[in-house]
C-alpha positions as CSV (number, residue, x, y, z in Angstrom):
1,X,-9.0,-7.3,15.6
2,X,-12.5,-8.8,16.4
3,X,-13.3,-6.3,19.0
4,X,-12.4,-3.7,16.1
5,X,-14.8,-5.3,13.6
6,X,-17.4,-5.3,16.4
7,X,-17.4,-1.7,17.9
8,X,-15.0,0.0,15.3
9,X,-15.1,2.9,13.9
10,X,-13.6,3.6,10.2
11,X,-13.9,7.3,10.9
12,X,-12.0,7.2,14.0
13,X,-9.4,4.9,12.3
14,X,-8.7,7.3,9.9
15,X,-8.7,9.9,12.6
16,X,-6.2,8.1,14.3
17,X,-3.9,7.7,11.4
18,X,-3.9,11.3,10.5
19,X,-3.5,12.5,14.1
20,X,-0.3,9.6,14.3
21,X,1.1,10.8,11.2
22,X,1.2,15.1,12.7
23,X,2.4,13.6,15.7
24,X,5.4,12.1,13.6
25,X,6.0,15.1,11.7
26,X,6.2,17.3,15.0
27,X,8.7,14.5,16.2
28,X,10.7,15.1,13.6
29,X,10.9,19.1,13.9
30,X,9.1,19.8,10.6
31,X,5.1,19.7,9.8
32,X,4.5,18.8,6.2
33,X,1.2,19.7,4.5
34,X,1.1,15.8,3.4
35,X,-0.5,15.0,6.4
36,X,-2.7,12.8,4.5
37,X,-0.5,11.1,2.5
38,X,-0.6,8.1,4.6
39,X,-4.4,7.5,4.8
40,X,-4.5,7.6,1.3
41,X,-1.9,5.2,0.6
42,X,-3.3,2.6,2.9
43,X,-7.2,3.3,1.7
44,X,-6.0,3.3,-2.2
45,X,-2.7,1.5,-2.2
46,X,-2.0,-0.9,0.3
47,X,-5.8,-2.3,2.0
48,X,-7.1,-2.8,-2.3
49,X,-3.6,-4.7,-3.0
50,X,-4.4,-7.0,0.5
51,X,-7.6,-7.4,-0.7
52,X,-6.7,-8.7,-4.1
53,X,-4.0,-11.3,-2.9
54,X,-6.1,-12.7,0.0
55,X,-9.2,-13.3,-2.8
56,X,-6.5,-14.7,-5.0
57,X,-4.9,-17.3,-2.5
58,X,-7.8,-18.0,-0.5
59,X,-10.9,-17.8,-3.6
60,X,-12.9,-15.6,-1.3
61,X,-15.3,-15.3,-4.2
62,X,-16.1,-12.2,-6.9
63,X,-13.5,-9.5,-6.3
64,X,-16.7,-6.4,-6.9
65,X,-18.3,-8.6,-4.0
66,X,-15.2,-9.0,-1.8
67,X,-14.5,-5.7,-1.9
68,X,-18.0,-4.4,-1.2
69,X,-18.0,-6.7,1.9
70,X,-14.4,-6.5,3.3
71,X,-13.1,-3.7,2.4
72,X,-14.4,-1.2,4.9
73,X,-13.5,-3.3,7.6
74,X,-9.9,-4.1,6.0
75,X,-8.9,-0.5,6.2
76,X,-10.6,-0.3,9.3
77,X,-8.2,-2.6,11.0
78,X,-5.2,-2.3,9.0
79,X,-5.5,2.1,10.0
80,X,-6.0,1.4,13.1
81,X,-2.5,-1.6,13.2
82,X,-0.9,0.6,11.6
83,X,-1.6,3.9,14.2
84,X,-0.4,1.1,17.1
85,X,2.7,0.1,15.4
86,X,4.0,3.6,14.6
87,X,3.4,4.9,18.3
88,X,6.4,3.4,19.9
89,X,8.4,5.5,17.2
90,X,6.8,8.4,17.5
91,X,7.3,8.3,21.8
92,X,11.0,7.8,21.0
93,X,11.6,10.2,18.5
94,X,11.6,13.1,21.2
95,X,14.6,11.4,23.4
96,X,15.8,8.5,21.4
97,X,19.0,9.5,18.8
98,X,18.8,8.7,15.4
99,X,20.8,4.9,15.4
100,X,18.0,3.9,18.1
101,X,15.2,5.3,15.8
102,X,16.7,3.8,12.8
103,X,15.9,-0.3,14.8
104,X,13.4,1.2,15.9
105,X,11.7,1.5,12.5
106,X,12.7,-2.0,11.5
107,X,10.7,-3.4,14.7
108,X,7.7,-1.3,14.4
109,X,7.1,-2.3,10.7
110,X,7.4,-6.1,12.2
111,X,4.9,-4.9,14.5
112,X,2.6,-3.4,11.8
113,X,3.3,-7.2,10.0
114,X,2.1,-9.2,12.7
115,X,-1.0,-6.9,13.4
116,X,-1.5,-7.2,9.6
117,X,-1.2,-11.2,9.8
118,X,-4.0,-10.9,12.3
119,X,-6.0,-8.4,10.5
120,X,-6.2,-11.2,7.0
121,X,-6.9,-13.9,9.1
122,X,-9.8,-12.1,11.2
123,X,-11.5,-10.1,8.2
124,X,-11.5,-12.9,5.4
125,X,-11.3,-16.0,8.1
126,X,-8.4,-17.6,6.1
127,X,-6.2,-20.4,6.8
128,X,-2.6,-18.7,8.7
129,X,-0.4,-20.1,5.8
130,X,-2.9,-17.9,3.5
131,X,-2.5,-14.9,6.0
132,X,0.9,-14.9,6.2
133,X,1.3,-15.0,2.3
134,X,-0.9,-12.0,2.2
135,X,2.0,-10.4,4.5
136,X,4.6,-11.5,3.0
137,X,3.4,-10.3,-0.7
138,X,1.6,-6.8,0.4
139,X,4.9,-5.2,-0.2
140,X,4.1,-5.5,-3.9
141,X,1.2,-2.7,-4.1
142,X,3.6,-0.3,-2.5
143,X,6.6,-1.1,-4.3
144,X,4.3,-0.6,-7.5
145,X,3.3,2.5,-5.7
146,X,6.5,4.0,-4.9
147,X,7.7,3.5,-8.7
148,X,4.9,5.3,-9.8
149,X,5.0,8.0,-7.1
150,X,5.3,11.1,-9.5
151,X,1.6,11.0,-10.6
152,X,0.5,8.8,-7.9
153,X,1.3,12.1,-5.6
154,X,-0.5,14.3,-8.0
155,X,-3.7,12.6,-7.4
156,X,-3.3,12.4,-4.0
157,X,-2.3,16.2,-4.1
158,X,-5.6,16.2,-5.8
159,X,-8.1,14.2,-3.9
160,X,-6.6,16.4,-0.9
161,X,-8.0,19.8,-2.7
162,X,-11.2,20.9,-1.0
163,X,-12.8,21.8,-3.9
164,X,-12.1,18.1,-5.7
165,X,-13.5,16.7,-1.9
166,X,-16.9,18.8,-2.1
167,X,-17.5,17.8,-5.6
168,X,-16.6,13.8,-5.0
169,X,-19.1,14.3,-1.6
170,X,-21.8,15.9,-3.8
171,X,-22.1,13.6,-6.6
172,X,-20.6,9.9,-5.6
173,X,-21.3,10.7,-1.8
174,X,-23.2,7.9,-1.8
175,X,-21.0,5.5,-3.7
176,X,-18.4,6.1,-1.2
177,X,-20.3,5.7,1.6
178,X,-21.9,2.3,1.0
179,X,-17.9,1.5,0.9
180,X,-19.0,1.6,4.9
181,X,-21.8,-0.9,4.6
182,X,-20.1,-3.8,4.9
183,X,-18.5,-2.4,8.6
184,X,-21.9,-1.6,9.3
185,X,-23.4,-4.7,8.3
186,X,-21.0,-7.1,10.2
187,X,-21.8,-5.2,13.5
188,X,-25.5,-4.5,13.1
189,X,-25.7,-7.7,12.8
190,X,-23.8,-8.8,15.8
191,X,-25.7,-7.0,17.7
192,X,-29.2,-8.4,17.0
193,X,-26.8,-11.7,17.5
194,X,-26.0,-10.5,21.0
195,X,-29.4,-9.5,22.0
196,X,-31.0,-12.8,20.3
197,X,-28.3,-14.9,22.7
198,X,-30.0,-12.8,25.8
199,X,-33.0,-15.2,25.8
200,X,-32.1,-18.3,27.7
201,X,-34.0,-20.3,25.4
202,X,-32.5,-19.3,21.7
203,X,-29.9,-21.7,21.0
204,X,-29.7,-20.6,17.4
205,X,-28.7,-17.4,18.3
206,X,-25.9,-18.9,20.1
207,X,-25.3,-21.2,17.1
208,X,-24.8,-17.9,14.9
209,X,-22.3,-16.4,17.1
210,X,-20.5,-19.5,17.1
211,X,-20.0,-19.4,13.7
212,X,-19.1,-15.8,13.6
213,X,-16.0,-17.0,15.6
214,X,-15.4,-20.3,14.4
215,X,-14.8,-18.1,11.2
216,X,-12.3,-15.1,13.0
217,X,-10.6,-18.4,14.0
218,X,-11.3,-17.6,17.8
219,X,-12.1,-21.2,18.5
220,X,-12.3,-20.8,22.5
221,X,-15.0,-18.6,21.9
222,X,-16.6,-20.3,19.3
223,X,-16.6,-23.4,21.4
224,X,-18.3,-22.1,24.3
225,X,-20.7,-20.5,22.4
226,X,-21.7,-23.9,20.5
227,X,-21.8,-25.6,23.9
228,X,-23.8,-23.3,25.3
229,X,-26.7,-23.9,22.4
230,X,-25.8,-27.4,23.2
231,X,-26.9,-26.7,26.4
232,X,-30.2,-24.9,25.5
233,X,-31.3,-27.3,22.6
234,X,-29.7,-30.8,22.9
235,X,-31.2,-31.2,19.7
236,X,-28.8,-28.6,17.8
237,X,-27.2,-31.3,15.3
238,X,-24.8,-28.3,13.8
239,X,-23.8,-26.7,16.5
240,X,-22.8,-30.8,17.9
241,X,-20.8,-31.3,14.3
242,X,-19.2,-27.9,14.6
243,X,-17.8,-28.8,18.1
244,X,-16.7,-32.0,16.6
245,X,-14.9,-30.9,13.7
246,X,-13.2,-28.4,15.8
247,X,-11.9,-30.7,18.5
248,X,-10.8,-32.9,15.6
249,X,-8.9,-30.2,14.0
250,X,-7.5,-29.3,17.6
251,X,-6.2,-32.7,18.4
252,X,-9.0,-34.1,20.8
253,X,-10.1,-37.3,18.7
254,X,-12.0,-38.6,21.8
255,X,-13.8,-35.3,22.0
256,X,-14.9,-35.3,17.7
257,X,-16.1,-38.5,18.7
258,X,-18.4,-37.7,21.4
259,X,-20.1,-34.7,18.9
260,X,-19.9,-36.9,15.9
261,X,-21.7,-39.2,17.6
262,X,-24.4,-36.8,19.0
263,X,-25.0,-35.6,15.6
264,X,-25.4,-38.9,13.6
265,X,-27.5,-40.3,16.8
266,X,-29.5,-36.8,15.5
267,X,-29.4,-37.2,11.7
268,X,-27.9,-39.4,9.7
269,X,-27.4,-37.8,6.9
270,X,-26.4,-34.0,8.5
271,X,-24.3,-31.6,6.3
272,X,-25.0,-33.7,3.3
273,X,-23.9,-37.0,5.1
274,X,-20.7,-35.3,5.8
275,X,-20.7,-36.1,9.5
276,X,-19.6,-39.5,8.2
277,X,-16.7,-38.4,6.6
278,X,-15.8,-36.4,9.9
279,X,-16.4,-39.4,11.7
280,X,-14.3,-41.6,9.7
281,X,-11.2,-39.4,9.6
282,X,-11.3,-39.5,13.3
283,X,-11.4,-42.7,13.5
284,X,-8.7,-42.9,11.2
285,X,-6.7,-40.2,13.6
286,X,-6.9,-43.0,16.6
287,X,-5.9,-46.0,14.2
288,X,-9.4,-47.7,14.3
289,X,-8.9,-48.5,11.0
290,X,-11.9,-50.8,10.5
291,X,-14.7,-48.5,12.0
292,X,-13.1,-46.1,9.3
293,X,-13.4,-48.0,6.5
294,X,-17.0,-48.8,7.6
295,X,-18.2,-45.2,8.0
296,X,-16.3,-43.6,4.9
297,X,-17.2,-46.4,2.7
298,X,-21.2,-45.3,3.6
299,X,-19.9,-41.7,3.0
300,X,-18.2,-42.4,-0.4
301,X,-21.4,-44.5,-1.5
302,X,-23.6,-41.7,-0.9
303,X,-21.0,-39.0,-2.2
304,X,-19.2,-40.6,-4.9
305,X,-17.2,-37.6,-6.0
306,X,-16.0,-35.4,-2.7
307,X,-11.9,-36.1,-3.0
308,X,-11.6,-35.3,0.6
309,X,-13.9,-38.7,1.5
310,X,-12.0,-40.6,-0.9
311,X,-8.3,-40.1,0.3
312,X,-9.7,-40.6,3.6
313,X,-11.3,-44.2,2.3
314,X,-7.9,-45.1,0.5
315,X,-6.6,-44.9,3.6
316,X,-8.7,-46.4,5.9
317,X,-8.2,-49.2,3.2
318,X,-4.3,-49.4,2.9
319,X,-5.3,-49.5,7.2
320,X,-6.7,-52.6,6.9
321,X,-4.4,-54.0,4.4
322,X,-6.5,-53.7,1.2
323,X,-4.1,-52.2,-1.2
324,X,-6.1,-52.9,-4.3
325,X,-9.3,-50.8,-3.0
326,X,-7.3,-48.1,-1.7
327,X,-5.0,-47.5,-5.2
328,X,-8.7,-47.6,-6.8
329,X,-9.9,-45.0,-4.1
330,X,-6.8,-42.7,-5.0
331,X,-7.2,-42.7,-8.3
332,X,-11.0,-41.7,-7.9
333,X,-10.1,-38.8,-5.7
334,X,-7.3,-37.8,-7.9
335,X,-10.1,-38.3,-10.9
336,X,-12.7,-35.9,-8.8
337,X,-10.4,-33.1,-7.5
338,X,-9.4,-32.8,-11.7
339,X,-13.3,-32.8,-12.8
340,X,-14.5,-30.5,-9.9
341,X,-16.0,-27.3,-10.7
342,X,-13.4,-24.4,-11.3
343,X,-14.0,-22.8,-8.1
344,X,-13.3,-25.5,-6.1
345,X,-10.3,-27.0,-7.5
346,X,-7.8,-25.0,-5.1
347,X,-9.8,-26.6,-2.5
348,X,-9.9,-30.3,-4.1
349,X,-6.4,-29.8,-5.6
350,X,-5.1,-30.5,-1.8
351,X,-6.4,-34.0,-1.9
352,X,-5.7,-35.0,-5.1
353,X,-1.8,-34.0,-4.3
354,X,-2.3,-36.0,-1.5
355,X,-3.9,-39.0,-3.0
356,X,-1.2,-39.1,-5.5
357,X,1.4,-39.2,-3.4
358,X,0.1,-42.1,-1.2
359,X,-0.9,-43.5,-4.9
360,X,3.4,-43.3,-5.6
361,X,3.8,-45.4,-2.5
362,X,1.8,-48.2,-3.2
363,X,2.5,-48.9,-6.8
């Protein structure tokens, strides 16, 4: 899915689908003039009703935004799964008999389900809880599809007329085709990535493309691209948090300890003082309870209202056996996660749930 959103093409996808789909119909001993059918579904149907869930689990931001942004290279990927995952069908359906092709059809819309999990977790960069919800709930737009087939199928009989296509290309030609920009946008600007990251001395070039996969979740290459700015620019306080924050989420506390250290060696206050927070949850995650409490209550003095720092701090308190400080840090993370801006309350909501369940425990 990354190489797709790097050198992809949303034309050839949607070649590719149409060109699966006659080869399906010639399979099956009949060639319908619906051809299309399927490209439209997916580019009206199923890639706008993905879209829509994953902004409403995940808060990607303003739908008109999202969409502008992801939605090229949403359909891009999801025509090009969906090409892979009807190919092993369409091979068997001039041998196999009809039972074989009946299983078959169950597996390759599993197949299509993973490739889709893959897809929601690449494009938007979500969590793969989030990912697999989108999955599980994309069945909705085409359910709400199918029971409105009748004059869904007349529009699609209608966007297919020639005459309806020149008139859409004439006037809202170029509507539709800044629908591509955001494709275009995401690999234009790998590529002056790529050929910043040519000269051996650009370590925030490196630092970019670290990011770009820290965010598709492809945290092997993400890691040696932040250790290779490392490399160039000992200096590079984020790219020394980043590899920190990943090797804490990865399970190498010794690791996060080594960058966290780096970076607050570098600047004390990085990311908004954050790296304190980062460095006090790993302590935390090697029960050195004490150097926990000393670095998150630094962190919580400087940001008095981040929920996260606080449930961290309650613990690092109940750690060290101060009960009293930690039920007063709970209730402060509970009291910030309710008064944080509307946006971010999916976020904070996590650690207020959190902090009022270890609040339950101590009372």
């Amino acid at each position: 899915m990354s190489a797709i959103l790097d050198r992809g093409s949303l034309l050839f996808a949607s070649v590719a689908v149409i060109g699966v789909t006659l080869l399906a119909r010639l399979g099956a001993g009949r060639v319908s003039v619906s051809f299309y059918t399927p490209l439209l579904v997916l580019a009206v149907v199923y890639v706008p009703g993905v879209l829509l869930l994953s902004n409403l689990l995940a808060r990607l931001g303003g739908l008109g935004m999202v969409f502008q942004r992801d939605y090229a290279p949403l359909l891009t990927c999801t025509a090009m799964a969906w090409s892979a995952s009807q190919l092993p069908q369409i091979l068997a359906a001039w041998t196999a008999p009809p039972p074989v092709l009946l299983g078959l059809g169950g597996l390759c819309g599993l197949y299509f389900a993973i490739l889709m999990f893959f897809a929601v977790r690449t494009v938007f960069g979500t969590t793969n809880g989030v990912a697999a919800g989108v999955v599980m709930l994309s069945w909705i737009p085409l359910v709400a599809a199918a029971f409105f087939w009748a004059p869904i199928s007349f529009i699609f009989r209608l966007l297919a007329s020639p005459f309806f296509l020149f008139f859409v290309i004439y006037y809202l030609g170029a509507e539709f085709s800044s629908l591509g920009t955001g494709l275009r946008g995401r690999q234009s600007f790998r590529r002056m990535l790529e050929a910043a990251a040519i000269n051996p001395h650009d370590g925030e070039a490196q630092y970019q493309l670290g990011l770009l996969y820290q965010q598709r979740r492809q945290y092997t290459e993400a890691t040696r691209r932040f250790q290779a700015a490392v490399a160039i620019d000992p200096t590079e306080t984020d790219a020394h948090f980043q590899l920190g924050r990943m090797a804490r989420e990865q399970g190498r506390p010794n690791d996060a300890l080594a960058h966290f250290a780096a970076a607050l060696k570098l600047d004390d206050k990085h990311s908004s003082s954050e790296v304190h927070r980062e460095l006090g949850a790993t302590y935390l995650a090697l029960g050195r309870h004490e150097e926990a409490r000393r670095e998150l209550a630094l962190y919580t003095g400087r940001r008095t209202y981040d929920p996260e720092g606080l449930y961290y701090y309650g613990q690092a308190l109940e750690g060290v056996g101060d009960s009293s400080a930690a039920r007063e840090a709970y209730e402060r993370a509970i009291e910030s996660a309710r008064t944080a801006p509307r946006f971010r309350q999916r976020y904070t909501g996590r650690w207020s749930r959190l902090a009022q369940k270890q609040l339950r425990k101590i009372l």
